[in-house]
N, CA, C and O atoms as a DFTB+ gen file, in Angstrom:
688 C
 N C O
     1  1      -2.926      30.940      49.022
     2  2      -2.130      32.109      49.356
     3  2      -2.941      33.100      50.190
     4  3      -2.344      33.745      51.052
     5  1      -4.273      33.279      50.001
     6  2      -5.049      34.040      50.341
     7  2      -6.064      33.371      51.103
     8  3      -6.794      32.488      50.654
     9  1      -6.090      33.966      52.645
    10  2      -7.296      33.732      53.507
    11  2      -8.785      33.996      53.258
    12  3      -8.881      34.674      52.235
    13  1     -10.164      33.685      53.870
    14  2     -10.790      34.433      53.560
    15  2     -11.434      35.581      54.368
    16  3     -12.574      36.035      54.270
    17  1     -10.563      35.888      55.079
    18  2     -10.504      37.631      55.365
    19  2      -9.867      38.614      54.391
    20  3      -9.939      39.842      54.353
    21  1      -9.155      37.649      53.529
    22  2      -8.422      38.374      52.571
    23  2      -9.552      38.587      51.339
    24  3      -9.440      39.508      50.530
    25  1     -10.806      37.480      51.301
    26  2     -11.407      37.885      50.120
    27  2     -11.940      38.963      50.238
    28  3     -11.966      39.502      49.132
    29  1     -12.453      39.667      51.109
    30  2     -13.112      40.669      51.383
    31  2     -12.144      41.936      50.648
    32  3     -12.594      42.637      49.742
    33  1     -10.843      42.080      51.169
    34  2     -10.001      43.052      50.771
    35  2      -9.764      42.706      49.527
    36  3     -10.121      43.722      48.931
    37  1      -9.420      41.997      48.765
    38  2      -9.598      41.708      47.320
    39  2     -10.739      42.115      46.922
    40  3     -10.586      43.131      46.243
    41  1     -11.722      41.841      47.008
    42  2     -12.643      42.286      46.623
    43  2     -13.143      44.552      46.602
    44  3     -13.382      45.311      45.662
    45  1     -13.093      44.722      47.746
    46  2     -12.786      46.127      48.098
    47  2     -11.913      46.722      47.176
    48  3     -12.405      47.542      46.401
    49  1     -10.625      46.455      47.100
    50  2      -9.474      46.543      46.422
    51  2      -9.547      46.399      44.625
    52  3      -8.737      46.943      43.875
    53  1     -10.568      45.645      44.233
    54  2     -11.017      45.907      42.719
    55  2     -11.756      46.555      42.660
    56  3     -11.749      47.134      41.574
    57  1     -12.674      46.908      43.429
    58  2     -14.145      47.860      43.533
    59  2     -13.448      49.568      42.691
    60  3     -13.628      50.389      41.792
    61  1     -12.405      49.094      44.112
    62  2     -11.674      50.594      43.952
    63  2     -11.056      51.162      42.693
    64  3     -11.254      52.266      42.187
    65  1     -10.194      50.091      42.255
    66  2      -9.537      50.106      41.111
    67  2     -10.111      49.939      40.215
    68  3      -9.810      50.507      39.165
    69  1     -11.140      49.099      40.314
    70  2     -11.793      49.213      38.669
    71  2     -12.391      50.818      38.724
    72  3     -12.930      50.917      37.621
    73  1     -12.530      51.777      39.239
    74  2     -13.155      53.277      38.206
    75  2     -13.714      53.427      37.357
    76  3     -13.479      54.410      36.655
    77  1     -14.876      52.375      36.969
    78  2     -15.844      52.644      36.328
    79  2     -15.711      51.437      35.325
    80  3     -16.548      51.271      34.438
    81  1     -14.487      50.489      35.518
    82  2     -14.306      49.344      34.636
    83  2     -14.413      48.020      35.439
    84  3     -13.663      47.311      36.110
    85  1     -15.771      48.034      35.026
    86  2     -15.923      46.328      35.558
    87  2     -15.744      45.300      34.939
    88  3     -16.571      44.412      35.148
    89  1     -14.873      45.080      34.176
    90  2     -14.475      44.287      33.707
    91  2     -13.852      43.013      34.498
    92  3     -14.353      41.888      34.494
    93  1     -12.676      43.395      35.172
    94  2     -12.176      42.977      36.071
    95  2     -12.638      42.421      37.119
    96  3     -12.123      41.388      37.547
    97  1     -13.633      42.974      37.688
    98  2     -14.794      42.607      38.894
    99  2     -15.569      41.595      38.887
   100  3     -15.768      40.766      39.775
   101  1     -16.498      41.783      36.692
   102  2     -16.806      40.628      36.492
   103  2     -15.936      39.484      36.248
   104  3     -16.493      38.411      36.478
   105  1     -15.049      39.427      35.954
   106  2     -14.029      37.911      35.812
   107  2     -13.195      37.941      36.984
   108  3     -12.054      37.479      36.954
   109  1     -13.747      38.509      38.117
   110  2     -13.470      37.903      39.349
   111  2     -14.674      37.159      40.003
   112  3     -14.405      36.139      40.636
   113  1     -16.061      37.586      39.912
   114  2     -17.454      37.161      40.584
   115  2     -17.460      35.871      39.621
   116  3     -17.701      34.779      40.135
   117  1     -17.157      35.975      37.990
   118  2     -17.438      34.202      37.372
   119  2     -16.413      33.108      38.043
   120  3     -16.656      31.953      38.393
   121  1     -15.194      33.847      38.108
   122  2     -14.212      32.770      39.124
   123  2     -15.035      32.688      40.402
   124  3     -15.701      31.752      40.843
   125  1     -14.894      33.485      40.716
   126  2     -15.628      32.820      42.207
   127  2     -16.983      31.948      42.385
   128  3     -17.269      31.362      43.430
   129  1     -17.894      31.950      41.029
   130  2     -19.026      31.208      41.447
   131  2     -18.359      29.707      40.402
   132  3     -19.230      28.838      40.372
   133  1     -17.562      29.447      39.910
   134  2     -16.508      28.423      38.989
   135  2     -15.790      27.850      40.600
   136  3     -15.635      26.676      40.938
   137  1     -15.542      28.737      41.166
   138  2     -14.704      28.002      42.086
   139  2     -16.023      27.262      43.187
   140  3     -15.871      26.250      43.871
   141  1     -17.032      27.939      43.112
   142  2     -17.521      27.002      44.164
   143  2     -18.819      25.979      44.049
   144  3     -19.540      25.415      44.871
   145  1     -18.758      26.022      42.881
   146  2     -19.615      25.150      42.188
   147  2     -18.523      23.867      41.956
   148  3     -18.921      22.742      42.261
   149  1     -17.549      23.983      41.574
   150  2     -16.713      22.806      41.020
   151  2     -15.396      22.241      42.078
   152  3     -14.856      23.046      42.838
   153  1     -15.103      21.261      42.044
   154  2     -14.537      20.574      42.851
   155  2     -12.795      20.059      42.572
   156  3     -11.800      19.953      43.288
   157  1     -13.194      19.769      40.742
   158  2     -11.891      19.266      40.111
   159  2     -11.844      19.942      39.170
   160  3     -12.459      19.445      38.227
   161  1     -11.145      21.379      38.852
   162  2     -10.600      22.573      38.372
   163  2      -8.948      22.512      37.910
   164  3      -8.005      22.082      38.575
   165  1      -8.943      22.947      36.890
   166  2      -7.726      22.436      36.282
   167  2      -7.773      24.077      35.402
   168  3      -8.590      24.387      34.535
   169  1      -6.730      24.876      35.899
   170  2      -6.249      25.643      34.944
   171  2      -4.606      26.103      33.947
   172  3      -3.509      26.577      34.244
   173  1      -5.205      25.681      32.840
   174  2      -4.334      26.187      31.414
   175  2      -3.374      27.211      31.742
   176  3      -3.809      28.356      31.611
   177  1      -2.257      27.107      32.111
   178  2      -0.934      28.361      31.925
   179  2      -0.809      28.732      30.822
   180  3      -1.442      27.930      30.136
   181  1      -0.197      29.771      29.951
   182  2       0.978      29.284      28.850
   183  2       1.835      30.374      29.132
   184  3       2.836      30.315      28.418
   185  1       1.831      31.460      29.986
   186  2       3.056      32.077      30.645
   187  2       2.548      33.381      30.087
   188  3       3.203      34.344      30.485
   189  1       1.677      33.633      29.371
   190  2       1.181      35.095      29.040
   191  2       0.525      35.877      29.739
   192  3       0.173      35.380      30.809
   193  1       0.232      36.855      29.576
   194  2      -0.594      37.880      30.182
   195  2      -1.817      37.541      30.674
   196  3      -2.227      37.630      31.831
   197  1      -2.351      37.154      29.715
   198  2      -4.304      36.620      29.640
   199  2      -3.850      35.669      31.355
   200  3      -4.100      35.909      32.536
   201  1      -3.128      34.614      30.663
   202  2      -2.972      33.316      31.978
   203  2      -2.560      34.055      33.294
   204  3      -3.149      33.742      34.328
   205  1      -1.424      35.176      33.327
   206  2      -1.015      35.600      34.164
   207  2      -2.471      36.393      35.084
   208  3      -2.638      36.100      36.268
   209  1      -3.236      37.185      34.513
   210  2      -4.153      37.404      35.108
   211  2      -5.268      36.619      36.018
   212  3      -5.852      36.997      37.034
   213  1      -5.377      35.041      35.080
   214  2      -6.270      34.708      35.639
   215  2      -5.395      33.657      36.647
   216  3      -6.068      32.878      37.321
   217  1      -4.164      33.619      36.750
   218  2      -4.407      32.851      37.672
   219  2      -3.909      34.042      39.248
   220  3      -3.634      33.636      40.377
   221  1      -3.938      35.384      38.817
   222  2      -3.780      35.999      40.138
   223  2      -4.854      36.396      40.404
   224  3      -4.976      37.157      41.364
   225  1      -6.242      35.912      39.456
   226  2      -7.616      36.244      40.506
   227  2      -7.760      34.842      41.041
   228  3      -7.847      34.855      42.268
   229  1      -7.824      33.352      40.386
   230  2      -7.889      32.599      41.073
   231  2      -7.033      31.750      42.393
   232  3      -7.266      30.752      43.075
   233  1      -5.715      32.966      42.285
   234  2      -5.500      32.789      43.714
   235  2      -5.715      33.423      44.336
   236  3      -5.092      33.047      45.329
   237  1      -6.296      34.407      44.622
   238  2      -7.266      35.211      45.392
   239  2      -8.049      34.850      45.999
   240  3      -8.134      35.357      47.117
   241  1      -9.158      33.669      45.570
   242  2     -10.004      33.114      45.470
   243  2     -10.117      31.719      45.926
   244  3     -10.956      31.221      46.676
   245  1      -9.004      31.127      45.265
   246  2      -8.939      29.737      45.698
   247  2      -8.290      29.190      47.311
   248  3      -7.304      28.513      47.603
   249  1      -9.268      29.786      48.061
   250  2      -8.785      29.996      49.473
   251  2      -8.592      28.325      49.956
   252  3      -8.230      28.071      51.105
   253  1      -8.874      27.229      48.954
   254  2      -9.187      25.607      49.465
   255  2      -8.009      25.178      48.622
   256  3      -7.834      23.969      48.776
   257  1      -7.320      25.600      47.965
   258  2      -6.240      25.102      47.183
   259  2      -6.543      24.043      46.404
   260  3      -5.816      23.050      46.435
   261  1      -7.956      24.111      45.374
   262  2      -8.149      23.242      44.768
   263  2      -8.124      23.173      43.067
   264  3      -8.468      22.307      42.263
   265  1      -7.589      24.419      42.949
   266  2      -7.080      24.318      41.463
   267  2      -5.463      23.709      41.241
   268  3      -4.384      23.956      41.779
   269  1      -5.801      23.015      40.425
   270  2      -4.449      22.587      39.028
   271  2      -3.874      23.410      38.189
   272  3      -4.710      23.890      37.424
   273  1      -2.914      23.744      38.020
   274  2      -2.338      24.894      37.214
   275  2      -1.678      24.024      36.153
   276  3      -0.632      23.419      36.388
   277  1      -2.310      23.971      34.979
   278  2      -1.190      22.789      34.054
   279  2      -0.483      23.980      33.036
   280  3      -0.943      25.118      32.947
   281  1       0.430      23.614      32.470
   282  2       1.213      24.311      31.164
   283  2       2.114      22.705      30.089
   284  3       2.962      21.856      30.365
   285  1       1.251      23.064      28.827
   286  2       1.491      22.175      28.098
   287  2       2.589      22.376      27.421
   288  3       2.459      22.967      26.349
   289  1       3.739      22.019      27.777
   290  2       5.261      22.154      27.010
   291  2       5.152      21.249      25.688
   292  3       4.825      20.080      25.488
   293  1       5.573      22.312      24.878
   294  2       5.429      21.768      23.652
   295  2       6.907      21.290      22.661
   296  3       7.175      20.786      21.571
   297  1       7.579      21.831      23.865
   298  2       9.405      22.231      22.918
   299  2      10.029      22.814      22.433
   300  3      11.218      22.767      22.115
   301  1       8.682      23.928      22.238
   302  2       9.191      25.010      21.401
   303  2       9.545      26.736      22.303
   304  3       9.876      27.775      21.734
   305  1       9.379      26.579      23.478
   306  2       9.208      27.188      24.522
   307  2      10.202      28.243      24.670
   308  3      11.252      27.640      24.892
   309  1      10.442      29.538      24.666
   310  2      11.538      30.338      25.127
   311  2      11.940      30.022      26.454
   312  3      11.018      29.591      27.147
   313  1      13.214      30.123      27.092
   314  2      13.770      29.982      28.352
   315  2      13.052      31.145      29.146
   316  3      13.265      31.129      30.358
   317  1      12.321      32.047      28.715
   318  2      12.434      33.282      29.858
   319  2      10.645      32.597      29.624
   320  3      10.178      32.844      30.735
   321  1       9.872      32.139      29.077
   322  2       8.644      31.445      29.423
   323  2       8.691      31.031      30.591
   324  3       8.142      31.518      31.580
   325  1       9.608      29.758      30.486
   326  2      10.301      28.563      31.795
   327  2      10.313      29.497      32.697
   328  3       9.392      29.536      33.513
   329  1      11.376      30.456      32.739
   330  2      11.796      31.144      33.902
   331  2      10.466      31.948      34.839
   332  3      10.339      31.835      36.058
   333  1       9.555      32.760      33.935
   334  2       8.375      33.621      34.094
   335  2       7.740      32.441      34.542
   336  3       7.416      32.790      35.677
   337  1       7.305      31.163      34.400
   338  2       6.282      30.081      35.115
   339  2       6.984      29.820      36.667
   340  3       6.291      29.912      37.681
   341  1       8.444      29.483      36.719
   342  2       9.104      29.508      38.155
   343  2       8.535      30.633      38.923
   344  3       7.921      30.570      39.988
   345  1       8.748      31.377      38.419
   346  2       8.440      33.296      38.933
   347  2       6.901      32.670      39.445
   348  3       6.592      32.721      40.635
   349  1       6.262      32.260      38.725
   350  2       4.660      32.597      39.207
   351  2       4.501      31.359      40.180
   352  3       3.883      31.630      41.209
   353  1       5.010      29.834      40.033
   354  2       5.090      29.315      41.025
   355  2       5.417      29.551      42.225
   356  3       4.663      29.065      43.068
   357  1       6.741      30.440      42.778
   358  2       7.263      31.273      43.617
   359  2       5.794      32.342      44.397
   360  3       5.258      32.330      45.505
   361  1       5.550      33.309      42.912
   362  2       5.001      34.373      43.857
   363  2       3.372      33.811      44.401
   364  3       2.733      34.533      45.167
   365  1       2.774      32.411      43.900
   366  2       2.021      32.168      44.128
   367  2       1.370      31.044      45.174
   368  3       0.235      30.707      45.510
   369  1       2.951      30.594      45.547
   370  2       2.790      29.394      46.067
   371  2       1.966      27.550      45.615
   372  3       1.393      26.650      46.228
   373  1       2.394      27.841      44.231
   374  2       1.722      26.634      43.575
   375  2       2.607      25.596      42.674
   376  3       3.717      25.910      42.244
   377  1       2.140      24.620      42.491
   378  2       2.781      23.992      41.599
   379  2       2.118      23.661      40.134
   380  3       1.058      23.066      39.939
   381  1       3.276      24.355      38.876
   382  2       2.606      24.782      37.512
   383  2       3.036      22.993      36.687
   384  3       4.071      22.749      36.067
   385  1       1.883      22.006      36.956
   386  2       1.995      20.766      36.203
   387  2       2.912      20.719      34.637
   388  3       2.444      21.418      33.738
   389  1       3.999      20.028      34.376
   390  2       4.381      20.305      33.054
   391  2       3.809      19.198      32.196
   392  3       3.831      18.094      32.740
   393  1       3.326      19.245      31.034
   394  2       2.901      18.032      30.333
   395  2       3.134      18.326      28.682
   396  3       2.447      18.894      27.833
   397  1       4.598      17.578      28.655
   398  2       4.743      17.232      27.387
   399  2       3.517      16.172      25.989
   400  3       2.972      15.072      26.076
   401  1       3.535      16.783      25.340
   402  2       2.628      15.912      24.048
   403  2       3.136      14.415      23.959
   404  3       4.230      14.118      24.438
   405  1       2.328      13.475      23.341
   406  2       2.415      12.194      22.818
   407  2       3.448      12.309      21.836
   408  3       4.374      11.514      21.997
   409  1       3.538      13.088      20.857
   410  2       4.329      13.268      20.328
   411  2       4.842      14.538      19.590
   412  3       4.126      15.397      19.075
   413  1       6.356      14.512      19.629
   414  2       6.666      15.506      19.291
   415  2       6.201      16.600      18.363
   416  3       5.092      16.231      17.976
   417  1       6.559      18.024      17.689
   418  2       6.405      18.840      16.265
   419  2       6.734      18.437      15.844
   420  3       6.093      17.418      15.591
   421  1       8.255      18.550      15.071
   422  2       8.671      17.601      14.172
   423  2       8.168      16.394      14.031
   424  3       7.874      16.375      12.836
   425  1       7.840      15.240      14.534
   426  2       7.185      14.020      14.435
   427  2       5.766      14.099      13.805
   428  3       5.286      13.444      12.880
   429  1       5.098      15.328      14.758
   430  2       3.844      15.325      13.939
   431  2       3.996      15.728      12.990
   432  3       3.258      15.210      12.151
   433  1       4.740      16.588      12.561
   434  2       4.560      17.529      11.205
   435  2       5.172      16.227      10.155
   436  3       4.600      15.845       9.134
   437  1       6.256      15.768      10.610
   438  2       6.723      14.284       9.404
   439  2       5.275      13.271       8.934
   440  3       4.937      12.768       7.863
   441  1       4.584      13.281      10.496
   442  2       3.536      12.136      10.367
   443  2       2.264      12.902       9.755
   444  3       1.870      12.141       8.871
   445  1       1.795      13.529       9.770
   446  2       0.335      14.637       9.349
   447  2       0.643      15.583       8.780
   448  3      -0.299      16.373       8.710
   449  1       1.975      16.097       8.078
   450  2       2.193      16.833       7.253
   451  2       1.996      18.415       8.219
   452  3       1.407      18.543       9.292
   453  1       2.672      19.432       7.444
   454  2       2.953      20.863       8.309
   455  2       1.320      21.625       8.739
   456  3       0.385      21.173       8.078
   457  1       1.113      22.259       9.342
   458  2       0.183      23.084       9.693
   459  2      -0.065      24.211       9.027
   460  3       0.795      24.901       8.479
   461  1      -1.939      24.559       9.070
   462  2      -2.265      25.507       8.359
   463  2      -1.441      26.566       8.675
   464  3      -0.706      26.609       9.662
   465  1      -1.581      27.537       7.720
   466  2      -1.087      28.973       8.069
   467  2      -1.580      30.190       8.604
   468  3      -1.031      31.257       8.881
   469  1      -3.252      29.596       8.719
   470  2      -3.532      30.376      10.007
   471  2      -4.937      29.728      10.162
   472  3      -5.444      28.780       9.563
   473  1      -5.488      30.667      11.317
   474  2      -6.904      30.093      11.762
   475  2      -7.809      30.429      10.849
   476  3      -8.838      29.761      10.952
   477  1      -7.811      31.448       9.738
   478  2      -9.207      31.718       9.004
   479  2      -9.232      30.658       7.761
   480  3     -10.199      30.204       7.149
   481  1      -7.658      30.393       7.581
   482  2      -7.978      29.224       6.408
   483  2      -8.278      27.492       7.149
   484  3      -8.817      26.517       6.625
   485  1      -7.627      27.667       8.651
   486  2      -8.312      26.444       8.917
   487  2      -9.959      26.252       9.184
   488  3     -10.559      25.179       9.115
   489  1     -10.493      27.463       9.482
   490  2     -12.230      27.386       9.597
   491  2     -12.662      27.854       8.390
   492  3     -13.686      28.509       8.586
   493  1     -12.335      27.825       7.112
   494  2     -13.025      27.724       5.763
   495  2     -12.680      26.225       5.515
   496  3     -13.707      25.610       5.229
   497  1     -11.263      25.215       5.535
   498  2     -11.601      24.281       5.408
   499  2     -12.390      23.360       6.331
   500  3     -12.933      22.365       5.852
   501  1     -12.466      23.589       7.397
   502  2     -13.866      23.298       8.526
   503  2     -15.099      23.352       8.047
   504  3     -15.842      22.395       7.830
   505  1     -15.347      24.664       7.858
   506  2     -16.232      24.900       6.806
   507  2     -16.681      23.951       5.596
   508  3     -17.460      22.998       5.631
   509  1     -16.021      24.443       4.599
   510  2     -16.374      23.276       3.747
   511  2     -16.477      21.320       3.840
   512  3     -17.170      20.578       3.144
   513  1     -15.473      20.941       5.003
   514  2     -15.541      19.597       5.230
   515  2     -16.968      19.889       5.812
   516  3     -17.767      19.142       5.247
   517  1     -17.596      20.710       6.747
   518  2     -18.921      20.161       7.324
   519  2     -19.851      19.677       6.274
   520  3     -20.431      18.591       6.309
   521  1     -19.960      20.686       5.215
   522  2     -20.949      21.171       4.020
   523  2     -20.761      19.822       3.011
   524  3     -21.575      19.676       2.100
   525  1     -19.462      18.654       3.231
   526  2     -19.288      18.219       2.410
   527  2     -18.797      18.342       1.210
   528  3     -19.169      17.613       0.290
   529  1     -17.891      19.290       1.070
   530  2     -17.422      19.850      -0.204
   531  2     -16.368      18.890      -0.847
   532  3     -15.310      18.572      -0.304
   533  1     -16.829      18.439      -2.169
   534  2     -15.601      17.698      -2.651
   535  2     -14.645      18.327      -3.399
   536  3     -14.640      17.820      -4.521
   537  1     -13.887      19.143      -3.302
   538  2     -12.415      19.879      -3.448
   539  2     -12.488      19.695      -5.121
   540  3     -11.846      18.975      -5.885
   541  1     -13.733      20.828      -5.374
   542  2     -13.916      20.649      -7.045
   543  2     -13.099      22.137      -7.548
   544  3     -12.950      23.058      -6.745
   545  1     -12.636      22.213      -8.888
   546  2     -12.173      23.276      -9.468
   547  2     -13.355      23.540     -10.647
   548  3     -13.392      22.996     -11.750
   549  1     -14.515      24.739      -9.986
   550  2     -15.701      25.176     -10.564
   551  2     -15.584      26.565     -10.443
   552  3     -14.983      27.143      -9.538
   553  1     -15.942      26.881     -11.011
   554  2     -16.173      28.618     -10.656
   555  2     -17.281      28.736      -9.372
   556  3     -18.095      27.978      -8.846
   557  1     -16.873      30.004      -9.201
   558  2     -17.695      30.394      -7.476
   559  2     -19.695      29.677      -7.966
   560  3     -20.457      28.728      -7.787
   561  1     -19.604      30.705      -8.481
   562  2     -21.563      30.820      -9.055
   563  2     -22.200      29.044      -9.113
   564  3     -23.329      28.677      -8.787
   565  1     -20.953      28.101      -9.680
   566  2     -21.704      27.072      -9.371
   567  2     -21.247      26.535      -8.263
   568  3     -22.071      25.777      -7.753
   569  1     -20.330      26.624      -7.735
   570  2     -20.003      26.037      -6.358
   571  2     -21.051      26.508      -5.211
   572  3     -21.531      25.715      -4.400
   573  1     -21.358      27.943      -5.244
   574  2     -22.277      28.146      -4.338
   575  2     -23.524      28.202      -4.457
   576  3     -24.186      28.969      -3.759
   577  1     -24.174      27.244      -5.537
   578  2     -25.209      27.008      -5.567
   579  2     -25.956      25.804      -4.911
   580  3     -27.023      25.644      -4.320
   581  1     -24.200      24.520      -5.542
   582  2     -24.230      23.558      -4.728
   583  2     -24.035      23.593      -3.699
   584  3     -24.314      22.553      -3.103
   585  1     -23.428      24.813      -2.809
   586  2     -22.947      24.617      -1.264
   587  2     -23.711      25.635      -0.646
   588  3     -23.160      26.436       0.110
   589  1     -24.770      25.682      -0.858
   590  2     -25.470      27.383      -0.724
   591  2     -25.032      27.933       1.328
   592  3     -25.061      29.101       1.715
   593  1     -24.724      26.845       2.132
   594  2     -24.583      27.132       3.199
   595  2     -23.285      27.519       3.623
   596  3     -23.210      27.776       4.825
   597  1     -22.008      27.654       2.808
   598  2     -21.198      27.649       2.765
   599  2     -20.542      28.930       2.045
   600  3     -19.366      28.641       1.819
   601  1     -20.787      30.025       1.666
   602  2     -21.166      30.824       0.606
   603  2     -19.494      31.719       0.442
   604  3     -18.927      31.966      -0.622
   605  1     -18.830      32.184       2.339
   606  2     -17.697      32.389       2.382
   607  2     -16.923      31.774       2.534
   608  3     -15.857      32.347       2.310
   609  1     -16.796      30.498       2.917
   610  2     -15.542      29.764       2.290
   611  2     -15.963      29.275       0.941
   612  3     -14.870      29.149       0.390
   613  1     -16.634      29.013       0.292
   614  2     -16.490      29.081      -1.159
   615  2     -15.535      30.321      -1.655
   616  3     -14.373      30.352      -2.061
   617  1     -16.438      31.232      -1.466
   618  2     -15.233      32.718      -1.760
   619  2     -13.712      32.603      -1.740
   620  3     -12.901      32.876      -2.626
   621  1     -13.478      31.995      -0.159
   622  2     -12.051      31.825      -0.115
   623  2     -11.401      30.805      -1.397
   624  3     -10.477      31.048      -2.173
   625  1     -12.196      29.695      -1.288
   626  2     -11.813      28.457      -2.483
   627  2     -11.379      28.738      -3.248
   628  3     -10.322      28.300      -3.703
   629  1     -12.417      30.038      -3.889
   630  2     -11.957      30.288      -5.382
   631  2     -11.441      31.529      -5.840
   632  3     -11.277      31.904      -7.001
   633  1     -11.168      32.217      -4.586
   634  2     -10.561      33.172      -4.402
   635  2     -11.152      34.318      -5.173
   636  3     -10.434      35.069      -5.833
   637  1     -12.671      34.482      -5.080
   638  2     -13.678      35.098      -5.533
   639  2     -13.898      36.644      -4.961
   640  3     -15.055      37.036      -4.811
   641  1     -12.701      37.584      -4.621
   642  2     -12.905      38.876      -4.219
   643  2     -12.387      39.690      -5.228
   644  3     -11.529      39.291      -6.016
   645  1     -12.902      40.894      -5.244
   646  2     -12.559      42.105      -6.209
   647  2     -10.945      42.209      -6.177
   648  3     -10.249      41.776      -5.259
   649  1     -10.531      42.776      -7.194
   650  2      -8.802      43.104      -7.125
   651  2      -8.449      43.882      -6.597
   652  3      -9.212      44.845      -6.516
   653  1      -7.502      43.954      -6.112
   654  2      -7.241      45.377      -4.794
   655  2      -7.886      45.540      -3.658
   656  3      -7.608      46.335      -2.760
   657  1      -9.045      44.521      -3.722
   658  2      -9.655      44.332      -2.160
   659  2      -9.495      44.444      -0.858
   660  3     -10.174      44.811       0.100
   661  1      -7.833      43.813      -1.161
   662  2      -6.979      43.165      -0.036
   663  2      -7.492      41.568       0.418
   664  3      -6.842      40.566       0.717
   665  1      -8.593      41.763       0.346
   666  2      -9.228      40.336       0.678
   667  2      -8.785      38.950       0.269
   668  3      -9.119      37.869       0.755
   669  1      -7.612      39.326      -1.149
   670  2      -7.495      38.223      -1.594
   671  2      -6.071      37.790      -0.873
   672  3      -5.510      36.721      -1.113
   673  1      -5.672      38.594      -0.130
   674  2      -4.704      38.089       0.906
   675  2      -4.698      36.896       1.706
   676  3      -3.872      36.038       2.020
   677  1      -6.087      37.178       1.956
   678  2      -6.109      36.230       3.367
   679  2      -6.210      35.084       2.940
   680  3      -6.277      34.148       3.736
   681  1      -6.254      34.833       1.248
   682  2      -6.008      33.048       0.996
   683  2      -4.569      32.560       1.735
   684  3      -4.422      31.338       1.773
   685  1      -3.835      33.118       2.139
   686  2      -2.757      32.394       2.498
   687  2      -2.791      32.066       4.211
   688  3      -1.887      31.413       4.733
């Protein structure tokens, strides 16, 4: 979409706007040394903000048209997702790869049973599978003697926080 007479003004053009926040500036200079170090570049959509950003610095940037824009349709997708990925194909001049799974949610969830309920209880059981934990019903004091490397997901296990903590929430 962008020449590279245009990088220059892109570039100028964040200088300006960032006002003291380089934030922006820096995750434009790592794209740009990503873009020219690498050859076969493949970037992740999923129609959000985060994605929306990065792929309007890396078309800025990608003056050789050598990024992949994939978005992994999963099925579960709102229509105005769909619609917002057309939109960015349009204003960007690209094509957003669609790639459905091997197999379906429902299918997986019939075949491997439903999914955790969130990420902190899936990295305590991470946790403990590294440590080797065999899914004992002990009190904390000896569990974490045997698992001494493991000390907060034990906690979670045995649901070892003060009452009213709140802490004991996050078992779920």
């Amino acid at each position: 979409m962008y020449e590279r007479s245009d990088l220059l003004d892109s570039i100028s053009e964040l200088l300006e706007k960032a006002d003291g926040n380089y934030a922006i500036f820096d995750s434009f200079t790592k794209a740009f040394s990503v873009l020219q170090k690498h050859h076969n570049i493949a970037c992740s959509i999923s129609g959000g903000k985060d994605s929306d950003i990065m792929m309007d610095i890396i078309s800025r940037l990608d003056v050789e048209r050598k990024v992949r824009y994939i978005w992994f349709d999963t099925g579960l997708e709102y229509k105005a997702t769909k619609d917002h990925l057309k939109d960015l194909e349009n204003k960007y001049g690209v094509t957003i790869e669609k790639i459905k799974p091997l197999k379906s949610i429902p299918q997986s969830c019939k075949e491997y049973g439903q999914p955790f309920l969130s990420k902190y209880v899936s990295g305590n059981i991470y946790s403990l599978q590294r440590h080797g934990f065999k899914w004992e019903d002990k009190p904390f004091e000896t569990l974490v003697e045997e698992y001494p490397g493991c000390a907060s997901a034990i906690k979670w296990w045995c649901n070892a926080y003060p009452v009213g903590s709140g802490a004991e929430r996050e078992r779920e």
